[in-house]
C-alpha positions in Angstrom: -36.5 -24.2 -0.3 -34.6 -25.2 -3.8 -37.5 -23.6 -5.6 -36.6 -20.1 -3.5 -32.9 -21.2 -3.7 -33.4 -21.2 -7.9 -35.2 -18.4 -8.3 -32.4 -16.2 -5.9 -29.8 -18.1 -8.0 -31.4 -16.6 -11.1 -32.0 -13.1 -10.4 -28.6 -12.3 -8.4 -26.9 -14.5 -11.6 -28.8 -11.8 -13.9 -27.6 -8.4 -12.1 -24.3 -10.0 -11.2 -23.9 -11.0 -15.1 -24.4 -7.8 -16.2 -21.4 -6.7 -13.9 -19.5 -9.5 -16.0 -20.7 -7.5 -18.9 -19.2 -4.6 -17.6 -15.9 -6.0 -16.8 -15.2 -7.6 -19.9 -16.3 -4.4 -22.0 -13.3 -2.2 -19.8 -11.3 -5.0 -19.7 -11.4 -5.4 -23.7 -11.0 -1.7 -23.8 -8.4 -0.8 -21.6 -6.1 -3.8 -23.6 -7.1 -2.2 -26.7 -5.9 1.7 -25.8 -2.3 1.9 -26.6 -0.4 2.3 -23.4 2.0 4.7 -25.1 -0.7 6.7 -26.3 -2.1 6.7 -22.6 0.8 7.7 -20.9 0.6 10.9 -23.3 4.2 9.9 -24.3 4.6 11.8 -27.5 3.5 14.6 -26.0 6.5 15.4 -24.4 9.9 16.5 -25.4 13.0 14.7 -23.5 14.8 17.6 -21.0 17.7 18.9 -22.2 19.9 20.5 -19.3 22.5 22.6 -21.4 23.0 25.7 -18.7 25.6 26.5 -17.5 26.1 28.0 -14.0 29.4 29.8 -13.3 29.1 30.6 -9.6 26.5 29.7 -7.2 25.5 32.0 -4.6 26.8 30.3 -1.0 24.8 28.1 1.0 24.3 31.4 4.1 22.9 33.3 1.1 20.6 30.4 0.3 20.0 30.1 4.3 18.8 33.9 4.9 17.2 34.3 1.4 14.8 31.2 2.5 14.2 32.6 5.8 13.6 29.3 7.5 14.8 26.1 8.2 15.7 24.0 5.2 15.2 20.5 5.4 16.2 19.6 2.1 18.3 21.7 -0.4 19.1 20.2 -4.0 20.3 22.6 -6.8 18.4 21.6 -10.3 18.0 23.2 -13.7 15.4 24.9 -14.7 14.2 25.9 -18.3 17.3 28.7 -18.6 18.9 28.5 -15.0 19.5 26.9 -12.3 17.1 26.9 -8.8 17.7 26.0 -5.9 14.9 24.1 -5.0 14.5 24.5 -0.5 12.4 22.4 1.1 11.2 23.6 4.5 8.5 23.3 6.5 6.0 25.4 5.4 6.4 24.1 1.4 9.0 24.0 -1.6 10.7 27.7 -1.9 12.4 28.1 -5.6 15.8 30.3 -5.7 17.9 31.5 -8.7 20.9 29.9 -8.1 23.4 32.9 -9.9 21.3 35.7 -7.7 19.9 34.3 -4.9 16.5 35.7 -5.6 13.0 34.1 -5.0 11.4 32.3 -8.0 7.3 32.1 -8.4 6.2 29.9 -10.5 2.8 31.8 -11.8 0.7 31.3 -14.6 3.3 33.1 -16.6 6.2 30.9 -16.0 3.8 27.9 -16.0 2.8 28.6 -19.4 6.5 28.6 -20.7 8.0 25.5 -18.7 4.7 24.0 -20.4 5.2 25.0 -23.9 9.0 23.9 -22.9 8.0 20.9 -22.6 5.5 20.4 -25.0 6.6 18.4 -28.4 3.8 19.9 -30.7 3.2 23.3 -32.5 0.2 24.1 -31.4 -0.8 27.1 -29.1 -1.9 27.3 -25.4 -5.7 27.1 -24.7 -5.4 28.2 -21.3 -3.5 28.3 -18.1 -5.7 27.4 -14.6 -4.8 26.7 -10.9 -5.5 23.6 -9.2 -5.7 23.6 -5.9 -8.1 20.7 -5.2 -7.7 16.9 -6.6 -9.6 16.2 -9.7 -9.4 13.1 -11.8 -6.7 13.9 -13.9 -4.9 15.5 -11.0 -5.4 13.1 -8.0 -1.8 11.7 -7.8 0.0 15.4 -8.0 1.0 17.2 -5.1 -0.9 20.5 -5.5 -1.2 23.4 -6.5 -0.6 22.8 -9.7 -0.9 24.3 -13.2 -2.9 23.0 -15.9 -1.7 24.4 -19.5 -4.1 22.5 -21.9 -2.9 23.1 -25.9 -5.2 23.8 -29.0 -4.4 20.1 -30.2 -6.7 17.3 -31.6 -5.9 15.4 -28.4 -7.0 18.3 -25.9 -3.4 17.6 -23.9 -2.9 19.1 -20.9 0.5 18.9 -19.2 0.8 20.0 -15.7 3.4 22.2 -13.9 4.0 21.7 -10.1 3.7 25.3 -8.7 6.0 24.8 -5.6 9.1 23.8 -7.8 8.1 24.0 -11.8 8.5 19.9 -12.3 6.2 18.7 -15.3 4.3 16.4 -13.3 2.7 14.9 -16.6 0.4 14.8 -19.4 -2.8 14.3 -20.2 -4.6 13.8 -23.6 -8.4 12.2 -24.2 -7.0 8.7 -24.5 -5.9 9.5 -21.0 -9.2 10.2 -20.1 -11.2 7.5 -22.1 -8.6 4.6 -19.9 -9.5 6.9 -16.9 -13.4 6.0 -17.2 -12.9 1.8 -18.3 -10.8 2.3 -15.1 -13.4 3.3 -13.2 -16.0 1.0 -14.7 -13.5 -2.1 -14.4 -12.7 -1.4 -10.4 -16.0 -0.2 -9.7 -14.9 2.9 -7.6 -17.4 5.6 -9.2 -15.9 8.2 -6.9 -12.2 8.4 -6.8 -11.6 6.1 -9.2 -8.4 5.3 -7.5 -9.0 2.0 -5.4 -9.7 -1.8 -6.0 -10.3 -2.8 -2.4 -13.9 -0.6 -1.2 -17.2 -1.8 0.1 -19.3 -2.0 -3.1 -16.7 -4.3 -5.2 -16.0 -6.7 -2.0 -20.2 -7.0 -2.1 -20.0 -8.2 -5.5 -16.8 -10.6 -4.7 -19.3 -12.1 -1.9 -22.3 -12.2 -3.9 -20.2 -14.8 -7.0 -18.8 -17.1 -3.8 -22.7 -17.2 -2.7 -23.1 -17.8 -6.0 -21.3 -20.2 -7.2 -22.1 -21.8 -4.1 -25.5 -22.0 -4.5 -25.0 -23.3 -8.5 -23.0 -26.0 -6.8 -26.1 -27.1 -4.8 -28.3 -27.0 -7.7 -26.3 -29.1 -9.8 -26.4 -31.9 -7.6 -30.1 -31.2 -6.7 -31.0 -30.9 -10.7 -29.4 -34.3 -12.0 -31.1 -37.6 -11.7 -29.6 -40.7 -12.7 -32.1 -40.9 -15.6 -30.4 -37.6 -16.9 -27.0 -39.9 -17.6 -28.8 -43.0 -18.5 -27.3 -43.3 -21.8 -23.6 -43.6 -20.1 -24.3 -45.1 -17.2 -26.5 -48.3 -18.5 -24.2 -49.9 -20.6 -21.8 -50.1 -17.8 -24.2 -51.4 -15.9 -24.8 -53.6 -18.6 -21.0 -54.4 -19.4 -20.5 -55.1 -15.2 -23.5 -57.2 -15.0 -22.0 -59.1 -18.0 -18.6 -59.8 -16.4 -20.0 -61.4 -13.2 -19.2 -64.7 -13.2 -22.7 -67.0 -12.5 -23.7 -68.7 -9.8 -23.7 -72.8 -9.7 
């Protein structure tokens, strides 16, 4: 039984160290990346709101230009105006706040909030519609514009197409953390969780296994193995005893 107990010990030790392996490599890696540089912080130009809005259409020409009920009006700026930004049941409706008139925001008006926004000179790549979650998209609402630029750092920043909002950036550095993520949570999928059923198999296979290296530590000493500590105590108590008459 502690010969089958050993030879379990060894092999799951062997897989489970190379899951160790894994961890520190990510873990090494995701403290080296420079959060700033993740975050795709320089890629981005702080919002200046410098227009001006003289009169506002009323709130009943907001009310019939939506067409349904509003559960949530804020007025905003955007890029050269001001929106209205209606939220109702059926989605986010965008309003020109002078004229009262619908606003779409298509690949067009994607493409300049984007370059907006952007703080480099270099031009647009291209200008694509997500409407499913991808990696670099799975915490935006969508639909969503992607507007990647012709830089070094193949940014992409991303345009909410219900109200215009830069939801964010992304550059390679991004997506280099993105994959250590991946590797250091052990979610292969969605990349997006710490608590699923292959990472809570390997949590139970280290308890079994320190476990089980507990048993064989006791099981692989003998007292022969410490016989250089323990027989001069033996030797110093035996020496203390007071003798017999």
């Amino acid at each position: 039984m502690i010969l089958f107990l050993r030879w379990l010990h060894k092999w799951i030790g062997l897989v489970l160290g190379l899951q160790f392996v894994l961890w520190t490599f990510s873990g090494v890696a995701m403290a080296l990346l420079d959060h700033h540089k993740v975050a795709a912080e320089d890629a981005l130009r702080p919002p200046i709101h410098d227009v001006a809005l003289a009169q506002p259409v009323s709130l009943a020409a907001v009310g019939g230009a939506v067409g349904a009920p509003i559960l949530n009006l804020e007025l905003k700026p955007l890029l050269d105006r001001y929106v209205y930004e209606a939220t109702t049941p059926q989605g986010v409706r965008l309003l020109d706040a002078a004229t009262g008139r619908p606003i779409v925001v298509d690949a067009q008006r994607a493409r300049t909030l984007a370059v907006a926004a952007y703080s480099g000179s270099q031009p647009v790549r291209s200008v694509t519609s997500i409407t499913e979650s991808t990696f670099e998209t799975r915490t935006f609402d969508r639909p969503v514009w992607r507007v990647e630029f012709a830089d070094k750092d193949h940014t992409a920043l991303f345009i909410s197409a219900g109200t215009g909002q830069v939801l964010g950036a992304k550059n390679d550095t991004w997506r280099l953390w993105d994959v250590v993520w991946m590797i250091h949570i052990m979610d292969y999928t969605k990349r997006e969780s710490f608590n699923h059923p292959l990472i809570i198999t390997v949590a139970t296979g280290i308890s079994w296994l320190a476990l089980s290296g507990l048993i064989l530590l006791f099981r692989s000493f003998r007292r022969s193995d410490f016989a250089l500590v323990l027989d001069p105590i033996e030797r110093l108590r035996a020496g203390g005893r007071p003798r017999g008459r």
